[in-house]
C-alpha angles and dihedrals in degrees: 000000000000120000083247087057092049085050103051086041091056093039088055089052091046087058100051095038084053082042098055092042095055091044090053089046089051095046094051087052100049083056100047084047098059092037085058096050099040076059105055097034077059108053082035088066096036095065093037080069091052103096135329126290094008115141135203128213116235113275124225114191112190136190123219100209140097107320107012106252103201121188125193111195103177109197123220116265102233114224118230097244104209104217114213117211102260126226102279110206100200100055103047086056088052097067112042076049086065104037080053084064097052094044098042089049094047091048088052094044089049089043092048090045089052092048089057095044094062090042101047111016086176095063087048104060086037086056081046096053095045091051083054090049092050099044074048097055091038100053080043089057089046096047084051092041092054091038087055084053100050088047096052090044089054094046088048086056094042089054094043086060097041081047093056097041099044101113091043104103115228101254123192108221122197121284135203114251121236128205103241088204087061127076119244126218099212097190089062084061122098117206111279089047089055090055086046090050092057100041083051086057090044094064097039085060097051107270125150137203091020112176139173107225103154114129133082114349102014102126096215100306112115101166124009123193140162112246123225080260097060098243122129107246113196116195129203114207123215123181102188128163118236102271095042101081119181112262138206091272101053086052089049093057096053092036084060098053102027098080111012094048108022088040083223119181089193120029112190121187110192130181143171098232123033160293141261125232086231094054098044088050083056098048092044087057092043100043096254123171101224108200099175117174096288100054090032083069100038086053094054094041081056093233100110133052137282124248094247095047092057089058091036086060089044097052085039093056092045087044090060 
């Protein structure tokens, strides 16, 4: 064989050696290809399963051989399915079950009631009169039970006030002075004269110590005094027209401070209009002098009696 002849032998060989190793290296990559993307497309769905309305991205899964072999595996979007609460037989059944036995017990207690009735019609209005009895107890309970609420609201308002003016000393401010021998006309007064009017009462009836103290910060308290009988009297001034009477919540007010905060022995709220039934209820329970128009006249004529006195007559008949 010529040299020519080796050469082109050994070139063929060369060739299909080069030809199966590329066909080897294609094959292995082909493999490790489709391994890499059965492993992903698994875990993929895998975690596709995983919960509702979750979503993946698409995976690419590359090779980086000879000749690039790419592979895209999108994954389905899954839709959120709104489940709607299906019709439930049981209990539907349950209930009108249920609503059968009401029914069915209310038409036997009115039956039976009927039944009564015509046997024993005395029974029947007794049982009347007991049901009225009972509506009657139970508005009563509701009427107390809003009044205690109003009341409570009231003293919760009375001792936010006493709580921001507690520091505020109680100072007397100058008053007008009033001739006792005159008559007054109380309804010319403004309010500060009124306060001054009854303070002026206050010291020709012996009192002593007798100070205006109304304005901000007051608590309920316009003129304070000490009594003959040595007792602390705090007044509440109200100067009220004729068709503005003093309600409960007004006397709730003063009832809360008067004693609590003004340490009174007697506590006196006088007006120059009226009073409510309500507010005279609530004095009555709390120990408050009332001195509406009429007794407030009758106070300054000198023909009625004094606030104290009226307390004084009260602790003398429970002394004896």
């Amino acid at each position: 064989m010529s040299i020519r002849g080796i050469s082109s032998h050994l070139g063929l060989v060369g060739v299909c050696e080069e030809l199966r190793h590329r066909s080897f290296v294609n094959s292995r990559v082909r493999e490790e290809g489709r391994s890499a993307v059965s492993g992903r497309t698994r875990q993929s769905a895998a975690h596709m399963t995983s919960g509702p309305g979750q979503t993946e991205e698409v995976i690419f899964a590359s090779i980086p051989r000879r000749g690039l072999i790419t592979v895209a595996a999108p994954v389905r979007r899954t839709p959120t399915v709104n489940r709607r609460r299906g019709f439930d037989l049981r209990s539907t059944a349950f209930f009108f079950v249920l609503l059968a036995v009401v029914v069915s017990v209310l038409g036997f207690g009115a039956r039976t009631a009927v039944g009564i009735a015509e046997r024993h019609p005395g029974w029947a209005f007794a049982l009347l009169l007991l049901g009225a009895a009972g509506v009657a107890g139970l508005g009563r309970r509701l009427h107390l039970a809003r009044a205690a609420r109003r009341a409570a609201a009231a003293l919760d308002e009375a001792a936010t006030e006493a709580a921001e003016a507690w520091e505020t000393a109680t100072v007397p401010r100058p008053r007008v002075a009033f001739d006792m021998d005159v008559d007054i006309d109380h309804d010319a007064l403004d309010a500060e004269e009124f306060e001054a009017a009854v303070a002026s009462l206050c010291e020709r009836d012996g009192c002593s110590g007798v100070e205006v103290v109304g304005g901000a910060g007051d608590l309920g308290a316009d003129v304070v005094a000490v009594s003959p009988e040595g007792w602390r009297v705090v007044i509440q001034c109200k100067r009220y027209g004729d068709s503005h009477r003093v309600g409960s919540q007004d006397m709730q007010r003063f009832g809360g401070t008067c004693f609590a905060i003004h340490e009174a022995d007697v506590a006196v709220l006088v007006t120059t209009s009226d009073f409510t039934a309500p507010a005279m209820e609530y004095a009555e329970q709390c120990g408050i002098v009332c001195v509406d128009r009429q007794a407030l006249v009758r106070w300054a004529e000198g023909s009625g009696p004094r606030p104290w006195e009226a307390v004084k007559a009260v602790r003398d008949a429970e002394a004896r």
